[in-house]
C-alpha positions as CSV (number, residue, x, y, z in Angstrom):
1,X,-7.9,-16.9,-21.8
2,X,-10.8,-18.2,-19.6
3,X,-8.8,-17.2,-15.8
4,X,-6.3,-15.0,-15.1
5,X,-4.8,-17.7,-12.9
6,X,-5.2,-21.4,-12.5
7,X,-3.8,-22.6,-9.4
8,X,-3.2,-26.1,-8.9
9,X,-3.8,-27.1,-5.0
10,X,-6.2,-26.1,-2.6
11,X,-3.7,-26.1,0.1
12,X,-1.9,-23.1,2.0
13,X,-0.5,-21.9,-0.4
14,X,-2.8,-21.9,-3.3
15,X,-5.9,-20.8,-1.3
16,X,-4.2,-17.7,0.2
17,X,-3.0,-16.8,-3.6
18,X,-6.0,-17.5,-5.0
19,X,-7.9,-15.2,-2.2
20,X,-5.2,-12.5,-2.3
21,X,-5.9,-12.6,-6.3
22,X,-10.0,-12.1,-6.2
23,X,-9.4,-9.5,-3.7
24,X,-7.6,-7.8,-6.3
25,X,-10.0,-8.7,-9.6
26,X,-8.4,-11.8,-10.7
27,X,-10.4,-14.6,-12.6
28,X,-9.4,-17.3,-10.0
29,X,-9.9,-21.4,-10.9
30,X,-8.6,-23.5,-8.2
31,X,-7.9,-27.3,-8.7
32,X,-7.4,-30.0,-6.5
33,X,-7.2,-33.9,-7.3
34,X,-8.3,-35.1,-3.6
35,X,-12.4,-34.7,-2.9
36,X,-11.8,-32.0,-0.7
37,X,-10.3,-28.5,-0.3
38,X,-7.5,-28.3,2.3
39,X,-4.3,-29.8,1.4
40,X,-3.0,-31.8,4.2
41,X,-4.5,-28.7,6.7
42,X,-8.1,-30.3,5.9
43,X,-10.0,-31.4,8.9
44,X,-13.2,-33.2,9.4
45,X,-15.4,-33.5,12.2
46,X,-16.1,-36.9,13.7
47,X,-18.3,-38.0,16.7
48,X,-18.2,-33.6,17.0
49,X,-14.2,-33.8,17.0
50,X,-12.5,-32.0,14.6
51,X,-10.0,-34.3,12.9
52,X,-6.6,-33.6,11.2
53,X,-7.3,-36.3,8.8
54,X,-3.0,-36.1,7.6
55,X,-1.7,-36.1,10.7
56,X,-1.4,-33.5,13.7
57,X,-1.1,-29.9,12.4
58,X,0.3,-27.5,15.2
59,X,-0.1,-23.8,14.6
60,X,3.2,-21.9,15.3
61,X,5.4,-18.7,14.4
62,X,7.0,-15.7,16.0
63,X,6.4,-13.9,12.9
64,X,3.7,-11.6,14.2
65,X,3.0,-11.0,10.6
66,X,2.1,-14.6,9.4
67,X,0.0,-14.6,12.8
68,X,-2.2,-11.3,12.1
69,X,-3.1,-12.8,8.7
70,X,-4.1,-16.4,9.5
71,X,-6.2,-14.7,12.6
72,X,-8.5,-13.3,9.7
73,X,-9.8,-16.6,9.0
74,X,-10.4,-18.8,12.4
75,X,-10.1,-17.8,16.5
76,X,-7.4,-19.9,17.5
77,X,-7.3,-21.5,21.5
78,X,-4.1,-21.4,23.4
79,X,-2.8,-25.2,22.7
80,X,1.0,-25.9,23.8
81,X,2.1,-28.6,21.8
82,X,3.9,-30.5,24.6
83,X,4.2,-33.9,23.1
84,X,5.6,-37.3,25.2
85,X,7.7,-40.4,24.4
86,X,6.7,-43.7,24.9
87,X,9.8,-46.0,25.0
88,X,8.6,-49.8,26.0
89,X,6.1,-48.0,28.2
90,X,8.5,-45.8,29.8
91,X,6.8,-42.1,29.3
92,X,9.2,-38.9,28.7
93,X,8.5,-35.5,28.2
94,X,9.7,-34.2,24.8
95,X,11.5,-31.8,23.9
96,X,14.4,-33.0,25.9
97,X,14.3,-31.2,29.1
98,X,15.1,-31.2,32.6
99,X,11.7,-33.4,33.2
100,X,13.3,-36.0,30.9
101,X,17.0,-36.0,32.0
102,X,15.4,-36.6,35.7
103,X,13.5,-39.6,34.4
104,X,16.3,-40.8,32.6
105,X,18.9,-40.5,35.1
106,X,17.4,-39.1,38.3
107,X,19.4,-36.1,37.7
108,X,17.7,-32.5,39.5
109,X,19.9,-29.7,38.4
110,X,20.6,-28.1,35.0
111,X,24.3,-28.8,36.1
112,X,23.9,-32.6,37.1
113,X,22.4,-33.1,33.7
114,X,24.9,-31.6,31.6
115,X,27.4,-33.5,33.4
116,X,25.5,-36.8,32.8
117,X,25.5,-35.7,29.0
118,X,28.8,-34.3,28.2
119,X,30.0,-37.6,30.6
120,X,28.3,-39.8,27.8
121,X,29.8,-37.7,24.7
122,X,33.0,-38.0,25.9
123,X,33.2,-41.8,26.8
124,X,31.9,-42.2,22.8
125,X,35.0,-40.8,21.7
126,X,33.4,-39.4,18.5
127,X,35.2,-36.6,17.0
128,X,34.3,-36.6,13.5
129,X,30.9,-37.8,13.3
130,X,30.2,-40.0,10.0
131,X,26.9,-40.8,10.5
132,X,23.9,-39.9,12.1
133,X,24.1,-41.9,14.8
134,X,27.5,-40.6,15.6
135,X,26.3,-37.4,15.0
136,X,23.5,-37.7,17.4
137,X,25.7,-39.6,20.3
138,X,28.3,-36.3,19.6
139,X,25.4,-34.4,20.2
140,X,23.6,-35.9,23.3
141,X,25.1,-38.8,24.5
142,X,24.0,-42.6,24.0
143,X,21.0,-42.9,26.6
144,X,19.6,-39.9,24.9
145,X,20.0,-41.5,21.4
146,X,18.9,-45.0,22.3
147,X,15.5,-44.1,23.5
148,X,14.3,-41.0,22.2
149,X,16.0,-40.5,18.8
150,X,17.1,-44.2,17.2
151,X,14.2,-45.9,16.8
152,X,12.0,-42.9,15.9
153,X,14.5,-41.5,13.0
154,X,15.0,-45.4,11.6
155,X,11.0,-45.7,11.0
156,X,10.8,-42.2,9.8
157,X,13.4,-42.4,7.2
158,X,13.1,-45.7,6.4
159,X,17.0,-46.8,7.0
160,X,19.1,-47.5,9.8
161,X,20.8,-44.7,11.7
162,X,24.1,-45.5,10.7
163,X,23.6,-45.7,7.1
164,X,21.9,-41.7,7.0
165,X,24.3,-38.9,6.7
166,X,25.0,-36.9,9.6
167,X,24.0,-33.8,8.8
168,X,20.1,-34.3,8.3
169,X,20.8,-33.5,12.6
170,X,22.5,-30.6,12.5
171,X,21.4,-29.9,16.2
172,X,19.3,-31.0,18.9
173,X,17.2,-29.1,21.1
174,X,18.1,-29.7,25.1
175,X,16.8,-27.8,27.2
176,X,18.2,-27.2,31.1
177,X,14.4,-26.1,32.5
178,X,11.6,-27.7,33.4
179,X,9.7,-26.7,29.9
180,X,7.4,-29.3,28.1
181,X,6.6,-26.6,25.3
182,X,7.7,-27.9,22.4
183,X,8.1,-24.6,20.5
184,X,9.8,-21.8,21.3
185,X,7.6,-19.5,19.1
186,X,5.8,-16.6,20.5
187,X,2.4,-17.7,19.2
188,X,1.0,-21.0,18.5
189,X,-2.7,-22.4,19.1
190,X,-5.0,-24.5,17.1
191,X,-8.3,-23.3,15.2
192,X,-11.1,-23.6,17.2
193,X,-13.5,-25.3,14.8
194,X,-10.7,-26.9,12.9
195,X,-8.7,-25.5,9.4
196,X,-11.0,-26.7,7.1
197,X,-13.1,-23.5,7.9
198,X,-9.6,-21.1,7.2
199,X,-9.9,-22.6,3.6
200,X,-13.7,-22.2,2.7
201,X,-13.3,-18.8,4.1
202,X,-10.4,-17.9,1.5
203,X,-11.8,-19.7,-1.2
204,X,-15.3,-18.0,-0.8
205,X,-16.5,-17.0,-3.9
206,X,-13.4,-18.5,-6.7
207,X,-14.7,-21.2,-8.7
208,X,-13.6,-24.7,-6.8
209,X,-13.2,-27.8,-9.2
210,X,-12.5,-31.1,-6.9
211,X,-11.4,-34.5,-7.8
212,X,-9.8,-32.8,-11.1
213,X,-6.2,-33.7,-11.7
214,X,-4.3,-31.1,-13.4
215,X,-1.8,-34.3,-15.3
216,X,-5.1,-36.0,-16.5
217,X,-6.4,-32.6,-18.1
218,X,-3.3,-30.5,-18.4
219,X,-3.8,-30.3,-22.7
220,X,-7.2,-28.4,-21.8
221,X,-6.2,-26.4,-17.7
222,X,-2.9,-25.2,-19.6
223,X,-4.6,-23.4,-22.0
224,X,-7.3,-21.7,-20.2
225,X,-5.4,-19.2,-17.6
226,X,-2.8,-16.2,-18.1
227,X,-0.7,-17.7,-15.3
228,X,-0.6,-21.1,-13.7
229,X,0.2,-21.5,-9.8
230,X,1.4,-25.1,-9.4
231,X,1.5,-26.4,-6.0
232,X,2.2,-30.2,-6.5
233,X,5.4,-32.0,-7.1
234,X,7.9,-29.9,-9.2
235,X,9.7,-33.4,-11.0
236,X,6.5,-34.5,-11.8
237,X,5.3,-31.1,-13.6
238,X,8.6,-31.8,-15.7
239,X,7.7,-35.2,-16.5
240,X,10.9,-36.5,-14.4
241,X,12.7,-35.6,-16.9
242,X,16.1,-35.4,-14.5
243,X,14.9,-38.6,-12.5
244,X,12.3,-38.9,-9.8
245,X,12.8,-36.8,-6.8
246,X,12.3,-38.9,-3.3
247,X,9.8,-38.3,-0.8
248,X,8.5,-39.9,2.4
249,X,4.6,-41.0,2.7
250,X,2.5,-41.8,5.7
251,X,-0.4,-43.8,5.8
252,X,-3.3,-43.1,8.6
253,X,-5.0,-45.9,10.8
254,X,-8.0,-43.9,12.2
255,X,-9.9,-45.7,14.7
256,X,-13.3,-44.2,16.8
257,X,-13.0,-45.5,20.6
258,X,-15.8,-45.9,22.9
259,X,-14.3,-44.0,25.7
260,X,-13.4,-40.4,27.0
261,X,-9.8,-40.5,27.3
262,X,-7.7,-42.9,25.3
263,X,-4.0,-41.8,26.2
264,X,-3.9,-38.0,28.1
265,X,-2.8,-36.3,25.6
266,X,-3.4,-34.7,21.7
267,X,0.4,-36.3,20.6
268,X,1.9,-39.5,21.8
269,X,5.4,-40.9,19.6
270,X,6.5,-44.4,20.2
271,X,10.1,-44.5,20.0
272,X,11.0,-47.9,19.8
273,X,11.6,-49.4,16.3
274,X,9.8,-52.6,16.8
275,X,6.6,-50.5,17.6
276,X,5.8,-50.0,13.1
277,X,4.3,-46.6,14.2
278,X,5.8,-43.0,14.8
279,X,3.0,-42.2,16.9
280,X,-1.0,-41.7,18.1
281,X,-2.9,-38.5,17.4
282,X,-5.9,-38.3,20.1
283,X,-8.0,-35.2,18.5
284,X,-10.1,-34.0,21.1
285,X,-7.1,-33.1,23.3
286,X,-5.9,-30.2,20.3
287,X,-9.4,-27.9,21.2
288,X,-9.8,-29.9,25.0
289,X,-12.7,-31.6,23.6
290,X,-15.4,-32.9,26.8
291,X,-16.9,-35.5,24.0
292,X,-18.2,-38.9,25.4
293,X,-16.3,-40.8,22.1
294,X,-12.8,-40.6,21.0
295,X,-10.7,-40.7,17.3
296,X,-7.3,-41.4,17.6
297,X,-5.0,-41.8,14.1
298,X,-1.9,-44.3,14.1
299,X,0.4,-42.5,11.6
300,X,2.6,-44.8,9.7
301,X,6.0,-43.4,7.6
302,X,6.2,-45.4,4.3
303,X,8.7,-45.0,1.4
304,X,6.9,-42.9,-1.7
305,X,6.6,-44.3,-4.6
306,X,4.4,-43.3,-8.1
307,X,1.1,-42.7,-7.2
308,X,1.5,-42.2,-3.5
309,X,0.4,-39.2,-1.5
310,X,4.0,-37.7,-1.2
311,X,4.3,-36.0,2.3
312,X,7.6,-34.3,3.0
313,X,10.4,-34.0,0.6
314,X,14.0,-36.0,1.4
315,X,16.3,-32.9,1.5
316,X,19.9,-34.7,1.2
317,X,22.6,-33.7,-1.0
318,X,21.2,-36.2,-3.7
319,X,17.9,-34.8,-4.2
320,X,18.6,-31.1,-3.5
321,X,21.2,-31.2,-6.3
322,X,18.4,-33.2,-8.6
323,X,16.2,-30.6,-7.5
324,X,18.7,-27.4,-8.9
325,X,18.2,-29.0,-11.8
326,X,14.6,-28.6,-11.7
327,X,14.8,-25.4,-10.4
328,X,16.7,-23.9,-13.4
329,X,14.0,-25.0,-15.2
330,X,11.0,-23.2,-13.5
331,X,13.3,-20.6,-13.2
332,X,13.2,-19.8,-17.1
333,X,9.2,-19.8,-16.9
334,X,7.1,-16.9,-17.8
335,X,4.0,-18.5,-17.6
336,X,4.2,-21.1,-14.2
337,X,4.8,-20.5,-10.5
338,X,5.8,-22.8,-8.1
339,X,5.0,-23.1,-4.5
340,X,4.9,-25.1,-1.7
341,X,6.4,-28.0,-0.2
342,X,6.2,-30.1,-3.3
343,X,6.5,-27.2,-6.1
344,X,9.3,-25.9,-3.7
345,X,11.0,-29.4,-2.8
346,X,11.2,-28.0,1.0
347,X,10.2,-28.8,4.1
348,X,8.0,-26.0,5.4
349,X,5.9,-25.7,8.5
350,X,2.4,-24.0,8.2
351,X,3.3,-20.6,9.0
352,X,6.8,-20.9,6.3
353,X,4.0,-21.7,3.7
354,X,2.4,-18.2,4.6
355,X,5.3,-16.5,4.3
356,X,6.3,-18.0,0.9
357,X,2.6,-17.4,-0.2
358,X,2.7,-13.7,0.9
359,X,5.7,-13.3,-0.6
360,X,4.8,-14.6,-3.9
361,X,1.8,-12.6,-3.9
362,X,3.9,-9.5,-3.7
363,X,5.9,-10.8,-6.5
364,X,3.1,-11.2,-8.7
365,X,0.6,-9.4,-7.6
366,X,1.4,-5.8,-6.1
């Protein structure tokens, strides 16, 4: 054997195995079938703005941990994702606070606004939600769900609210202050410079091979490492041989504007459904950028299908049963690890892919 371990992705997860594994003497080869090392972290600079080229990545966790580790690689700023609602050009802070619940309803105290939304869940009468939409309404009340959830959760799943099952909203965040910070976690920031930089810096020095697909060659990459790491999609690695797991895409509209400022702000969503987008990135605004140009990205949800750039996994009872299947499966390997959103079939945040990357690391490698 040529490598010690092959790992398949140049994403999170991948790059911090490989660069835990040369630390420790491993023969690393790291694959990836897009032109560029990254994942969907990758970001490239345009018009001297660093841009998340698949869509806004956020940096957060209260695992001081995961923070420590990623700090290695990149000085992050102090960005507070605080993200606004456009809803036929009415604006509302998200999450839903007490900023929103006063332009909603002119409400000014925590109490008033409770009021206003347990007034609205009980005039639904829903008891027993079947549905998301019920679910939601139970949750929040109908003005609530009508402008700031509906339209937003129909173009990101594809289907209507009352035909998705209820439990894909377990909860909703409302909050009684007058908080715009998205997260709650203790840390969050962006890289100054961009990710791209956190990846080059762990891959230093492990042979890189780009634009190689790991299906197209697998007779030849199987056979030349001790171990594989495989960060892409778990069905496909079995050659569906349960059925196809589902998966939601996106599709990016990048556009360069001739002016300072396009919108105020890094994170715009439009929540109404006849708008076909989920919302506008403006770059600049994640590292305060002062640049006479602007990039924005339109970021469109699309159904997956073969040969599409699969984006987040559809974790209902459907495909996480299809998915035990495939998990008994990798289970019984010696020889492959799987990791990731895709190898996982989960929906992680950035700093859940650290974690599950350190972990595995200590599986394998301590």
């Amino acid at each position: 054997m040529k490598y010690n371990y092959l790992i398949v992705g140049s994403g999170l997860f991948g790059s911090i195995f490989a660069y835990e594994a040369n630390k420790k003497g491993k023969k690393c080869l790291v694959i990836d079938k897009r032109n560029h090392i990254g994942g969907n972290i990758y970001t490239e600079e345009v018009e001297g703005i660093n841009v998340h080229k698949y869509g806004a990545h956020i940096f957060h966790t209260s695992n001081k941990k995961v923070w420590e580790y990623i700090q290695q690689f990149a000085q992050f700023n102090r960005y507070t994702n605080s993200p606004i609602a456009n809803y036929k050009g009415e604006i509302y802070n998200m999450p839903f606070n007490m900023n929103t619940f006063n332009k909603l309803w002119g409400v000014v105290t925590p109490e008033e606004a409770k009021a206003k939304i347990n007034e609205q869940i009980k005039e639904s009468g829903i008891t027993e939600p079947h549905n998301l939409e019920e679910q939601a309404i139970s949750l929040v009340g109908k003005d609530i769900y009508e402008k700031l959830v509906k339209g937003y959760t129909q173009k990101q799943w594809g289907r209507p609210c009352h035909e998705l099952p209820a439990f894909i909203i377990k909860r909703l965040p409302v909050r009684f202050t007058y908080d715009n910070n998205y997260f709650n976690d203790l840390y969050q920031g962006i890289p100054i410079g961009g990710y791209t930089q956190i990846i080059e810096k762990m891959l230093s020095g492990i042979e890189v091979r780009l634009n190689c697909d790991f299906f197209e060659h697998r007779k030849e990459l199987e056979n030349i490492a001790d171990k594989i790491i495989f960060t892409g999609m778990i069905d496909q690695y079995y050659d569906y041989c349960y059925g196809e797991l589902e998966y939601r895409s996106l599709k990016f509209e990048e556009e360069i504007l001739d002016t300072e400022n396009y919108q105020g702000n890094a994170v715009v969503n439009y929540n109404e459904y006849e708008v076909p987008y989920t919302r506008i990135i403006e770059h600049k605004h994640f590292e305060y950028g002062t640049q006479p140009k602007t990039v924005i990205t339109r970021e469109y949800p699309a159904t997956w299908q073969k040969g599409d750039e699969p984006y987040y996994p559809m974790n209902d009872e459907k495909n996480n049963a299809l998915y035990s299947k495939y998990k008994a499966l990798a289970d019984k390997e010696d020889k492959v690890i799987f990791g990731g959103r895709l190898g996982m079939y989960k929906y992680f945040d950035m700093h859940h892919v650290i974690e599950e990357a350190l972990k595995c690391v200590q599986n394998n490698l301590d």
